[in-house]
mmCIF file as Biopython writes it, N, C-alpha, C and O atoms, coordinates in Angstrom:
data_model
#
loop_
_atom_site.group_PDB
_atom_site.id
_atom_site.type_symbol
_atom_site.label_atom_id
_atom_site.label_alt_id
_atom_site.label_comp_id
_atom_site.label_asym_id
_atom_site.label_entity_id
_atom_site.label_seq_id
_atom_site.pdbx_PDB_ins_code
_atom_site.Cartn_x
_atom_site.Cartn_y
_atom_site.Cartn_z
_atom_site.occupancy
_atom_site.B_iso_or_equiv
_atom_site.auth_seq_id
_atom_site.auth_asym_id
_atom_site.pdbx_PDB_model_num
ATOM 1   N N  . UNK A ? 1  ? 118.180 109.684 103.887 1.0 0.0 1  A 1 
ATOM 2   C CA . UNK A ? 1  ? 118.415 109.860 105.305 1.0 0.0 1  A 1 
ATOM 3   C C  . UNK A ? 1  ? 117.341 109.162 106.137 1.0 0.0 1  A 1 
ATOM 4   O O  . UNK A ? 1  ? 117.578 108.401 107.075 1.0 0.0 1  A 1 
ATOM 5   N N  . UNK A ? 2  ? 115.938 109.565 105.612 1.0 0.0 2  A 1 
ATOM 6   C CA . UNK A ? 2  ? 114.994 108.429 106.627 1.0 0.0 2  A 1 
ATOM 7   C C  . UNK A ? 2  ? 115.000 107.174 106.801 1.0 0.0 2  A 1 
ATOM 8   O O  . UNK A ? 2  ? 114.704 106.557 107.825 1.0 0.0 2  A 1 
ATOM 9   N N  . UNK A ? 3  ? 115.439 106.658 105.497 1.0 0.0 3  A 1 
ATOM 10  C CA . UNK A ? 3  ? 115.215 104.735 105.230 1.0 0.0 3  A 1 
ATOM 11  C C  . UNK A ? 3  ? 116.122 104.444 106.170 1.0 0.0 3  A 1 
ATOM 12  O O  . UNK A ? 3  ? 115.900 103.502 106.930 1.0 0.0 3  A 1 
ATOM 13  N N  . UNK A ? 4  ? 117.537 105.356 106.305 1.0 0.0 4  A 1 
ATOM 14  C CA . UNK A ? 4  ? 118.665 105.008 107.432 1.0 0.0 4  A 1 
ATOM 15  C C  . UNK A ? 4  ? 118.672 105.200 108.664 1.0 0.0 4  A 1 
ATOM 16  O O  . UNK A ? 4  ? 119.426 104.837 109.567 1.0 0.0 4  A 1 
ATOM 17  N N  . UNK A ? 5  ? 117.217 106.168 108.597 1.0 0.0 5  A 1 
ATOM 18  C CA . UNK A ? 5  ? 116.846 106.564 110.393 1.0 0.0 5  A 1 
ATOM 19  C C  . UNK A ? 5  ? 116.132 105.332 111.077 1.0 0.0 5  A 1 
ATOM 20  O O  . UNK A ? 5  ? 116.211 104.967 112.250 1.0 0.0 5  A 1 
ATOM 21  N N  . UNK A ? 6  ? 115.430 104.800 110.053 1.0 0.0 6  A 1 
ATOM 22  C CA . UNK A ? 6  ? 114.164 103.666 110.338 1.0 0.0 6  A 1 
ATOM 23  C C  . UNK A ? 6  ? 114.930 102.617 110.185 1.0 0.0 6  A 1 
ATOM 24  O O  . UNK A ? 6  ? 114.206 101.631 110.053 1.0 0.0 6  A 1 
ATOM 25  N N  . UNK A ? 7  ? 116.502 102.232 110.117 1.0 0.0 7  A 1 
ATOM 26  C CA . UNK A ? 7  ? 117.017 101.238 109.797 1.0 0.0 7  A 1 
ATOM 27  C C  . UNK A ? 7  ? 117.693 100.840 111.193 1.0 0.0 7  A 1 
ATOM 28  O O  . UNK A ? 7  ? 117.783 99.854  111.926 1.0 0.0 7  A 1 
ATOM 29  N N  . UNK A ? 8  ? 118.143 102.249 111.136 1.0 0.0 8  A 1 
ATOM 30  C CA . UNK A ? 8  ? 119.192 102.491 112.778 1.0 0.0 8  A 1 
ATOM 31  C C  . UNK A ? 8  ? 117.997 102.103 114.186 1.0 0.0 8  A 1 
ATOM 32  O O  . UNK A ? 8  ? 118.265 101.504 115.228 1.0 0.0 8  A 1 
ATOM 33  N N  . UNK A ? 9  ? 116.659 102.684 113.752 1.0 0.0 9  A 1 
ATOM 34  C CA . UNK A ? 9  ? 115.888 102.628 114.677 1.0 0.0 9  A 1 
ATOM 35  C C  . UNK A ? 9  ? 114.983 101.245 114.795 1.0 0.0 9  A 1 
ATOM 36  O O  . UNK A ? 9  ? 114.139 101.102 115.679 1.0 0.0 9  A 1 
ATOM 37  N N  . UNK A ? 10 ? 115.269 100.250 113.791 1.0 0.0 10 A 1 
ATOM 38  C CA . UNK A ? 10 ? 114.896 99.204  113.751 1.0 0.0 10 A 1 
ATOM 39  C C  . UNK A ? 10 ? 116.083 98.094  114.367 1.0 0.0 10 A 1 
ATOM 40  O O  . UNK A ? 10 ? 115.646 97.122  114.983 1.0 0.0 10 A 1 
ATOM 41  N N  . UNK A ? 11 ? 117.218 98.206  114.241 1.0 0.0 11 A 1 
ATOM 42  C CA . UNK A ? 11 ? 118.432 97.249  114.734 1.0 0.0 11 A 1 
ATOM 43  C C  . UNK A ? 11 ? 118.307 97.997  116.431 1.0 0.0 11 A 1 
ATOM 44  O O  . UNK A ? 11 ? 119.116 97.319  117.065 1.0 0.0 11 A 1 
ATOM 45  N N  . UNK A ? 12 ? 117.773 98.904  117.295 1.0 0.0 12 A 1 
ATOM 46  C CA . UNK A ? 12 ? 117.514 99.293  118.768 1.0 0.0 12 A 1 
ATOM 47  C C  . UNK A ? 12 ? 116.572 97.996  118.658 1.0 0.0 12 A 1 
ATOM 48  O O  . UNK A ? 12 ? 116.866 96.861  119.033 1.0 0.0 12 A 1 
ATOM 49  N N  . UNK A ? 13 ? 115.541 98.360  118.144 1.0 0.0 13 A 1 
ATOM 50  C CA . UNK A ? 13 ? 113.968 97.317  118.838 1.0 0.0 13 A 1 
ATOM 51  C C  . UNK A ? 13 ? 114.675 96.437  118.526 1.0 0.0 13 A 1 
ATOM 52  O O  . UNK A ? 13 ? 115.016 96.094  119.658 1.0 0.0 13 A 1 
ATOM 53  N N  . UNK A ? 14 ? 115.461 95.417  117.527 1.0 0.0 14 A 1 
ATOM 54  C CA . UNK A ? 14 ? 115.975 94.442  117.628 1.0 0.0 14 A 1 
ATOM 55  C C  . UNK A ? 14 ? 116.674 93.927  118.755 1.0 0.0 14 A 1 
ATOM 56  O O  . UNK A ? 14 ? 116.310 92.921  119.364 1.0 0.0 14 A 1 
ATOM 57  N N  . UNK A ? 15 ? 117.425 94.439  118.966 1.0 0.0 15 A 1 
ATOM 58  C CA . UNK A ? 15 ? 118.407 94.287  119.904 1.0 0.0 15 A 1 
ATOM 59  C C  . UNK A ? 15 ? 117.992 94.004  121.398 1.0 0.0 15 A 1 
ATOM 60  O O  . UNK A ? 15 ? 118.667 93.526  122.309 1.0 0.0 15 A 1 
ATOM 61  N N  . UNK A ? 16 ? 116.016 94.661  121.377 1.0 0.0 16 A 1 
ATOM 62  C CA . UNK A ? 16 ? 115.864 93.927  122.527 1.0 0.0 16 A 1 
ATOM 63  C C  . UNK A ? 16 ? 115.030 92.494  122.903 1.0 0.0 16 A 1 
ATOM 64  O O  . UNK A ? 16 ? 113.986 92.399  122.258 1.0 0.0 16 A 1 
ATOM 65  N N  . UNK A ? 17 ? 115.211 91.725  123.531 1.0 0.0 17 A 1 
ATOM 66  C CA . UNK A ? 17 ? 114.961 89.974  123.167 1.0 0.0 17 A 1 
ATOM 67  C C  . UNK A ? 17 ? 113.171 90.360  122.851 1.0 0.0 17 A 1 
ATOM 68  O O  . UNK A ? 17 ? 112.662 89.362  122.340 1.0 0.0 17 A 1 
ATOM 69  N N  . UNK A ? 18 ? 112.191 91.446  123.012 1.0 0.0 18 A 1 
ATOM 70  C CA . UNK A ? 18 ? 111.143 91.432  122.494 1.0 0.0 18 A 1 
ATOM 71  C C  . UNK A ? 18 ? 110.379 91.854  121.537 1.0 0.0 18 A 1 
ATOM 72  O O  . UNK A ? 18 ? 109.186 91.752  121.251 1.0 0.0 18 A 1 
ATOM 73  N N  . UNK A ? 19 ? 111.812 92.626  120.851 1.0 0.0 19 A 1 
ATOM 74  C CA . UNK A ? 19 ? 111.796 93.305  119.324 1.0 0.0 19 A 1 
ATOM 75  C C  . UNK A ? 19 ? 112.436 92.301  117.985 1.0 0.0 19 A 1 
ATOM 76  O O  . UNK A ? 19 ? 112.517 92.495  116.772 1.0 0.0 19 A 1 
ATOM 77  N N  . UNK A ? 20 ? 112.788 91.267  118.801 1.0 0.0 20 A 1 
ATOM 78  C CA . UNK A ? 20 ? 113.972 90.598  117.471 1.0 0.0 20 A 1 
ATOM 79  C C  . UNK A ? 20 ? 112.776 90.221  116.495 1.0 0.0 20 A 1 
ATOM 80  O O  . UNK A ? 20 ? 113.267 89.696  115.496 1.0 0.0 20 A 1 
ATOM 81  N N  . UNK A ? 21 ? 111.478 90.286  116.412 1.0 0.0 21 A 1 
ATOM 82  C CA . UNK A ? 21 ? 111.138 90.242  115.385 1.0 0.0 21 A 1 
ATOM 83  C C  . UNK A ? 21 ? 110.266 91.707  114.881 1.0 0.0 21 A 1 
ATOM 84  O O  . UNK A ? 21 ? 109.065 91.549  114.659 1.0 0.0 21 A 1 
ATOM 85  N N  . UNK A ? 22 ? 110.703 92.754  114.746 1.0 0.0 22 A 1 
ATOM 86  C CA . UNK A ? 22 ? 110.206 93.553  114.180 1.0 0.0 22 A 1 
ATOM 87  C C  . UNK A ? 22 ? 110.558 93.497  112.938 1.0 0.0 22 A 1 
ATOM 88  O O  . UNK A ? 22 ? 111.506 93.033  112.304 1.0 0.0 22 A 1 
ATOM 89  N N  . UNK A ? 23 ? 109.655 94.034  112.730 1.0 0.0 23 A 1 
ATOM 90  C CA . UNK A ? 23 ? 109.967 94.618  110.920 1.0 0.0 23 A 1 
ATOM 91  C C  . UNK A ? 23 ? 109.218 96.128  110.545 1.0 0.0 23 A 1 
ATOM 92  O O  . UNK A ? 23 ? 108.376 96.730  111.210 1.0 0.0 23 A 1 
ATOM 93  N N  . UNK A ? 24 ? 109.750 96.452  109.427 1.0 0.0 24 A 1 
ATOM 94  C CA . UNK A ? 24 ? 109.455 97.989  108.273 1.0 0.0 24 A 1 
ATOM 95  C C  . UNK A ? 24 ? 108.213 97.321  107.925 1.0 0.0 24 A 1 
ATOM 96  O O  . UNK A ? 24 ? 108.365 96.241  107.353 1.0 0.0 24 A 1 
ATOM 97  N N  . UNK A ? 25 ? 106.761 97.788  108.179 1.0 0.0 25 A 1 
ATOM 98  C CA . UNK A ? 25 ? 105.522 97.151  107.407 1.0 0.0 25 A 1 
ATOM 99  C C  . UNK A ? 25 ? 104.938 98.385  106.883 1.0 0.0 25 A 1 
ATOM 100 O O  . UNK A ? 25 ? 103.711 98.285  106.879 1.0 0.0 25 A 1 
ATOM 101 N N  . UNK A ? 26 ? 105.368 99.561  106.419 1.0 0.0 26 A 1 
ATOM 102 C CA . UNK A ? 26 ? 104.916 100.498 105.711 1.0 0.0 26 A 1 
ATOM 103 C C  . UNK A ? 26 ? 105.820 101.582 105.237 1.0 0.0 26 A 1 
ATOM 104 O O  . UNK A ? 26 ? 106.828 101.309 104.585 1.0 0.0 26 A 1 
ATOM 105 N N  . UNK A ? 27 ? 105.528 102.668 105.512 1.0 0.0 27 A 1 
ATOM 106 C CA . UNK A ? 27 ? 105.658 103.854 105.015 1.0 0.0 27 A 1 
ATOM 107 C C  . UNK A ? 27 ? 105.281 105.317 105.292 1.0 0.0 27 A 1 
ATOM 108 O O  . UNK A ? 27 ? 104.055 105.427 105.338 1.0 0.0 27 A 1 
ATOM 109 N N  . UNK A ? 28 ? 105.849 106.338 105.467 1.0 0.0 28 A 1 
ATOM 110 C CA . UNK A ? 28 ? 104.876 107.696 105.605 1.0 0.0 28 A 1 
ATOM 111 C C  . UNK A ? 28 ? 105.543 108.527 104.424 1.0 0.0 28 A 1 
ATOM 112 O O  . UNK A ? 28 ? 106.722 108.531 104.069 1.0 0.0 28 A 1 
ATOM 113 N N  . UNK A ? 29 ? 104.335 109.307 103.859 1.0 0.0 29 A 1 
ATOM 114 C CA . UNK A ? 29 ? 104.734 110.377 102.483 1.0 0.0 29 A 1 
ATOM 115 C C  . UNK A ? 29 ? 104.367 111.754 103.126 1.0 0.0 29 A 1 
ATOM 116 O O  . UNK A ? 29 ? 103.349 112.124 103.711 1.0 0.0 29 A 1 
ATOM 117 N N  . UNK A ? 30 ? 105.523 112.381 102.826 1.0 0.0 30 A 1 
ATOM 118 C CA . UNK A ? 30 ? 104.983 113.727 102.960 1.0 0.0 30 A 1 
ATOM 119 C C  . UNK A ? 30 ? 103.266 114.305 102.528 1.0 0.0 30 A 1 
ATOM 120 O O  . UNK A ? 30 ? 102.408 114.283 103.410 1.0 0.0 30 A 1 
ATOM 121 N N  . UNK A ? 31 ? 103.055 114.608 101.653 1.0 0.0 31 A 1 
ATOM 122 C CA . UNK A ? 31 ? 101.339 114.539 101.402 1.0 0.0 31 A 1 
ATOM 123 C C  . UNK A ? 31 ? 100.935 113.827 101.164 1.0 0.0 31 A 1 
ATOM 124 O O  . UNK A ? 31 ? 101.417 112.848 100.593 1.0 0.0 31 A 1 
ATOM 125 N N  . UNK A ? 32 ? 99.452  114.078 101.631 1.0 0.0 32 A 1 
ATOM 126 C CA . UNK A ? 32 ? 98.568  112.797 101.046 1.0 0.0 32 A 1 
ATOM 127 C C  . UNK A ? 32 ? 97.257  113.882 101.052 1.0 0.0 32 A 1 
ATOM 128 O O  . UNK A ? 32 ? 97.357  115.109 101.083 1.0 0.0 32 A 1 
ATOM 129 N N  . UNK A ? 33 ? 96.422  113.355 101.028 1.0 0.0 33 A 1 
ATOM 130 C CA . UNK A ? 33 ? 95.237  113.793 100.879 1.0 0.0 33 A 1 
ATOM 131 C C  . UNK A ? 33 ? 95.079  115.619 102.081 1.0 0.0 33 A 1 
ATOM 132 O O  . UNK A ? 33 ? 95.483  115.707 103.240 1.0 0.0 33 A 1 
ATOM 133 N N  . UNK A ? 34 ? 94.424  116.710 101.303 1.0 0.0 34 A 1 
ATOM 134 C CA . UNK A ? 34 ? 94.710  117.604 102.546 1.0 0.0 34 A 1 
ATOM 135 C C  . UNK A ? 34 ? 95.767  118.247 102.629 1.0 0.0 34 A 1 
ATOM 136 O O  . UNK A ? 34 ? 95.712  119.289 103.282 1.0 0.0 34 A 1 
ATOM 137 N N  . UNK A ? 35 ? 96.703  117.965 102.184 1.0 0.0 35 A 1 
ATOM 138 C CA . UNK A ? 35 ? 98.405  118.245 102.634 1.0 0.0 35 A 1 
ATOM 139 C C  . UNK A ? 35 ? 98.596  117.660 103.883 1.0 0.0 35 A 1 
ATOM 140 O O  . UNK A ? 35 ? 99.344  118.240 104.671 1.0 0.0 35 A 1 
ATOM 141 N N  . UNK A ? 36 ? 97.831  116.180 104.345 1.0 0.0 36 A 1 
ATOM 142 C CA . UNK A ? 36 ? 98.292  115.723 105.309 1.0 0.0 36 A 1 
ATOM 143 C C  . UNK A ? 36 ? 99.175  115.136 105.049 1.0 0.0 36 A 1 
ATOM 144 O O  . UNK A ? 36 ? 99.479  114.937 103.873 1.0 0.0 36 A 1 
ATOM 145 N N  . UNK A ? 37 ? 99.990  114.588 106.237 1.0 0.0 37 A 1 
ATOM 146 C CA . UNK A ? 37 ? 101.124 113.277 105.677 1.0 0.0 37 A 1 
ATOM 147 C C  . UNK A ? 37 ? 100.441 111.829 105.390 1.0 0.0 37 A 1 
ATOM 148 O O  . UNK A ? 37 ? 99.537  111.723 106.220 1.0 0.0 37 A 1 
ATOM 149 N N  . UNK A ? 38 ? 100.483 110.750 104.627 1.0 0.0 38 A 1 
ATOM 150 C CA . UNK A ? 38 ? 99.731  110.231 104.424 1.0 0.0 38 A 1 
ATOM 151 C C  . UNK A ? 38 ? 101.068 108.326 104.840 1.0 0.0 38 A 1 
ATOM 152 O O  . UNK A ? 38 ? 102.214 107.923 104.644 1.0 0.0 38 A 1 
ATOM 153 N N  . UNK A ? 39 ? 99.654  107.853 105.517 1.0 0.0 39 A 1 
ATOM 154 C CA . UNK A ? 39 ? 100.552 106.955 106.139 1.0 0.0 39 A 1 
ATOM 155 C C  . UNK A ? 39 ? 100.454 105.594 105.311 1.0 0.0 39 A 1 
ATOM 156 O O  . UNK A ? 39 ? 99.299  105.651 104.888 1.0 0.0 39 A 1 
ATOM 157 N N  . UNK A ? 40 ? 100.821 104.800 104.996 1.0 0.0 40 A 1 
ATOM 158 C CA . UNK A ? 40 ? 100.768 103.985 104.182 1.0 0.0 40 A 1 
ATOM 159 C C  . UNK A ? 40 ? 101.202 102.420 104.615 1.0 0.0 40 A 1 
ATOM 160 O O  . UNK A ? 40 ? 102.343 102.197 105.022 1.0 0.0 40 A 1 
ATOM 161 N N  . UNK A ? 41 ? 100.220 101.379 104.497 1.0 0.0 41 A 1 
ATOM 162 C CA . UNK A ? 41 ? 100.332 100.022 105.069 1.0 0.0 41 A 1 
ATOM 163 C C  . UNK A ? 41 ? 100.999 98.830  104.099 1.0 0.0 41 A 1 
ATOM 164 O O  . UNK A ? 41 ? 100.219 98.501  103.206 1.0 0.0 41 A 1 
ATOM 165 N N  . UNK A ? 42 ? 102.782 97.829  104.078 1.0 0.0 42 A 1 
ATOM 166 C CA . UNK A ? 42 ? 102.254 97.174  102.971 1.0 0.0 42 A 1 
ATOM 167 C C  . UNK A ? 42 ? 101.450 95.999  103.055 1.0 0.0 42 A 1 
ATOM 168 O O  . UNK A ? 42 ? 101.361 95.574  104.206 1.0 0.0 42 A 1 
ATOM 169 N N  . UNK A ? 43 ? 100.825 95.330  102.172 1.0 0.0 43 A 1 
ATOM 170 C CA . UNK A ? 43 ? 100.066 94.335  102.436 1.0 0.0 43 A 1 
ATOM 171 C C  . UNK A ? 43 ? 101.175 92.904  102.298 1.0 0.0 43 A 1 
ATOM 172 O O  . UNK A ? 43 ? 102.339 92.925  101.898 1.0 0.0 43 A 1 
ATOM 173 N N  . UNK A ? 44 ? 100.312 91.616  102.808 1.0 0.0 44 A 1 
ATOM 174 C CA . UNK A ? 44 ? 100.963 90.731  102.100 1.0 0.0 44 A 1 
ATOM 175 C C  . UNK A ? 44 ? 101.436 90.441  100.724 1.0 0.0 44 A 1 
ATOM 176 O O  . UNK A ? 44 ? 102.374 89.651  100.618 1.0 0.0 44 A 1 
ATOM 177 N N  . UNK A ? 45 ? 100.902 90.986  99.613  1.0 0.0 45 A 1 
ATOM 178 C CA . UNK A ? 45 ? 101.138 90.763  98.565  1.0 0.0 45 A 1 
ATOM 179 C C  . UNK A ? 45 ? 102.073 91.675  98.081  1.0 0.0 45 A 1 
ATOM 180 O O  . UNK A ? 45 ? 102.812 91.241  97.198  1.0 0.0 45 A 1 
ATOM 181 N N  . UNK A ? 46 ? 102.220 92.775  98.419  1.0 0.0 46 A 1 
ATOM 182 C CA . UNK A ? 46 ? 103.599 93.210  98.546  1.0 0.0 46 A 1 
ATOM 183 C C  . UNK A ? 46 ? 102.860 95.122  98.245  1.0 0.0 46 A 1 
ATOM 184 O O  . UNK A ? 46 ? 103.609 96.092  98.362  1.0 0.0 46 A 1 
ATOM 185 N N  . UNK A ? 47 ? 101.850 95.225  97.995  1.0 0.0 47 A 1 
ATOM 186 C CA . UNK A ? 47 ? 100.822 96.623  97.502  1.0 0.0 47 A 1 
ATOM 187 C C  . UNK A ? 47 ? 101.017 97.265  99.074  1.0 0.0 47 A 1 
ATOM 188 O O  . UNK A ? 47 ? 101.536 96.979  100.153 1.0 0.0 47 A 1 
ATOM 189 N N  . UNK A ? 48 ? 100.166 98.419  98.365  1.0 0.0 48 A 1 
ATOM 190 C CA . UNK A ? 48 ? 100.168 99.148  100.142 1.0 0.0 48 A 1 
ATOM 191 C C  . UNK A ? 48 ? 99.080  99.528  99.980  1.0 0.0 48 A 1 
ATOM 192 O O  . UNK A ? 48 ? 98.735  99.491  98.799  1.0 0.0 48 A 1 
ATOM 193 N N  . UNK A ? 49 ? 98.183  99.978  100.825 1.0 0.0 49 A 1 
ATOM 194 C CA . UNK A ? 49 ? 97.068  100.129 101.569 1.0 0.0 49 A 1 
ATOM 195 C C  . UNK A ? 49 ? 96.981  102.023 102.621 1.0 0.0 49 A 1 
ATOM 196 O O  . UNK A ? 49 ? 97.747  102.305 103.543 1.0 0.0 49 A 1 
ATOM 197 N N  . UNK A ? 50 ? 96.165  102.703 102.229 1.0 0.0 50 A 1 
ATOM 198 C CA . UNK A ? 50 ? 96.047  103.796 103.129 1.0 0.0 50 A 1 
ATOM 199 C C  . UNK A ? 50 ? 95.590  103.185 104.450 1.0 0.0 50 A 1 
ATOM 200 O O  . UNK A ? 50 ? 94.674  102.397 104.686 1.0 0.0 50 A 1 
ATOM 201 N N  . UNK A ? 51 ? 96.856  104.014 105.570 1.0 0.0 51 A 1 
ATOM 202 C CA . UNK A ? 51 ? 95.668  103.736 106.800 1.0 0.0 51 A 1 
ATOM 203 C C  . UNK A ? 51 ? 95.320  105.134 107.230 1.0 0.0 51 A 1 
ATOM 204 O O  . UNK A ? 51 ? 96.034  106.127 107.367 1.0 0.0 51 A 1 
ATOM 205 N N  . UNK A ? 52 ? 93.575  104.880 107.470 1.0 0.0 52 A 1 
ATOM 206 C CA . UNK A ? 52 ? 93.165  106.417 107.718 1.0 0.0 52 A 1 
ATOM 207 C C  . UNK A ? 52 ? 93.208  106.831 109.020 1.0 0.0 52 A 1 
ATOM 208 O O  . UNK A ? 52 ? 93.189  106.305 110.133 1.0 0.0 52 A 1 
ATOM 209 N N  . UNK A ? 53 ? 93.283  108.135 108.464 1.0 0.0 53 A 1 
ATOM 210 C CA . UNK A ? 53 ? 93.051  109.061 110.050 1.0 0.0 53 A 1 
ATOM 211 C C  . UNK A ? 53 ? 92.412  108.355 110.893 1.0 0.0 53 A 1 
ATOM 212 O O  . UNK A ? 53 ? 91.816  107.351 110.503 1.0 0.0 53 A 1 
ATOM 213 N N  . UNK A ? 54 ? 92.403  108.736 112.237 1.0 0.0 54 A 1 
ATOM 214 C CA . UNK A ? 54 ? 91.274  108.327 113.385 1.0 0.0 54 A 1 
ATOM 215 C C  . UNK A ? 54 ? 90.851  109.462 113.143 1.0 0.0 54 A 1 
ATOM 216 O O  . UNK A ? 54 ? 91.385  110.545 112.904 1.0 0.0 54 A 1 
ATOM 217 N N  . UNK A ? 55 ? 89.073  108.832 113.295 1.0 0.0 55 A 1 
ATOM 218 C CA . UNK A ? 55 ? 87.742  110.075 113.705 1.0 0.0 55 A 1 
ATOM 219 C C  . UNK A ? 55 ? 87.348  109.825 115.383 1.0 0.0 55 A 1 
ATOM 220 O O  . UNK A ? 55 ? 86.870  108.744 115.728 1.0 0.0 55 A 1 
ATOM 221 N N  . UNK A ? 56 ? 87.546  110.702 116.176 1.0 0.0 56 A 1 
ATOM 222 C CA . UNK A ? 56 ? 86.611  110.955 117.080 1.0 0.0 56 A 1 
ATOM 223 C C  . UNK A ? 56 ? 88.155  110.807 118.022 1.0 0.0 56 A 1 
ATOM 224 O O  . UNK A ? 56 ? 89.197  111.063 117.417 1.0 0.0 56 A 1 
ATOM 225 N N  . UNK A ? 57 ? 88.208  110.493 119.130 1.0 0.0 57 A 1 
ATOM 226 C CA . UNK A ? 57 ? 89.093  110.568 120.520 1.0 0.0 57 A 1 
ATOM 227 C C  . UNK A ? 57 ? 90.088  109.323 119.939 1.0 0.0 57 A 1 
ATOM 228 O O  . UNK A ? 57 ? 89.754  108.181 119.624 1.0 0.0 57 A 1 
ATOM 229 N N  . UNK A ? 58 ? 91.691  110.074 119.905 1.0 0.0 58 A 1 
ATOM 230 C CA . UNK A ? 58 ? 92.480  109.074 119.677 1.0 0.0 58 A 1 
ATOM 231 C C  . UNK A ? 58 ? 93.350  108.304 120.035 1.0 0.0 58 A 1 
ATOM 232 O O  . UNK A ? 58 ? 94.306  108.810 120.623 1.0 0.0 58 A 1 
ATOM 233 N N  . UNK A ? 59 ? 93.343  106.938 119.835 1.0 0.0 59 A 1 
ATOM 234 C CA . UNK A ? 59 ? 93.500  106.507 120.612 1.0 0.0 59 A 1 
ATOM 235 C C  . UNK A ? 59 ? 95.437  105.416 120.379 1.0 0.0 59 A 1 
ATOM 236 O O  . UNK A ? 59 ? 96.276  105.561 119.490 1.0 0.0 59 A 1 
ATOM 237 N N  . UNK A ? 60 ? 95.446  104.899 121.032 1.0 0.0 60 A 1 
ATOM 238 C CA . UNK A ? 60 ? 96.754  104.037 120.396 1.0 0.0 60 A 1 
ATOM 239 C C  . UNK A ? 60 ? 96.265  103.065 119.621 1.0 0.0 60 A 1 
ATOM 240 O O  . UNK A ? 60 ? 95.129  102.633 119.820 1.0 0.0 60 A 1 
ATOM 241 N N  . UNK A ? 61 ? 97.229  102.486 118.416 1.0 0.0 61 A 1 
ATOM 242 C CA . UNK A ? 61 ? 96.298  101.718 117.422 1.0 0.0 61 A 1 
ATOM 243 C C  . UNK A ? 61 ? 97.602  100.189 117.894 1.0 0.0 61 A 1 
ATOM 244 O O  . UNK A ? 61 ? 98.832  100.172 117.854 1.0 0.0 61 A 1 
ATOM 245 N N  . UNK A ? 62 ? 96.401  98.901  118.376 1.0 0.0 62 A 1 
ATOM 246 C CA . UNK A ? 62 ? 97.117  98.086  118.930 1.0 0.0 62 A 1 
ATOM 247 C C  . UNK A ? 62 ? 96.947  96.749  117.617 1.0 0.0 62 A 1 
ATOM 248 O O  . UNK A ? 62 ? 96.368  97.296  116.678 1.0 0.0 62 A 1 
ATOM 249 N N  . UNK A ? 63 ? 97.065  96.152  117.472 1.0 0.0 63 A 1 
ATOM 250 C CA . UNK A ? 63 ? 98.090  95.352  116.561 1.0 0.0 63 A 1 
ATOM 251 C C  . UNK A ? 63 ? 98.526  94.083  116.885 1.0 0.0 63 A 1 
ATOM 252 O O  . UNK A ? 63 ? 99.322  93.498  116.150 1.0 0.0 63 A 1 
#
């Protein structure tokens, strides 16, 4: 059901002339470290990468 939520919700940002190039570049797992949800980056090589929590005042992560 999620891969089809993030699929449906990826053909919206498409659809607008400043999304046509989005893409799926990760992942979220139910736990991870903590029983947090643990968010997950893939790399170029095709691996994934943890991205960590923010420490201190949070902020939007720009890209």
């Amino acid at each position: 059901m999620e891969k089809e939520a993030a699929q449906d919700c990826l053909d919206a940002i498409r659809g607008h002339e400043l999304g046509k190039m989005a893409q799926v570049i990760g992942e979220v797992r139910e736990k991870g470290q903590h029983d947090m949800p643990l968010v997950l980056l893939r790399t170029r090589i095709g691996g994934l990468r943890i991205v960590p929590v923010l420490a201190g005042e949070p902020l939007p992560r720009i890209c």
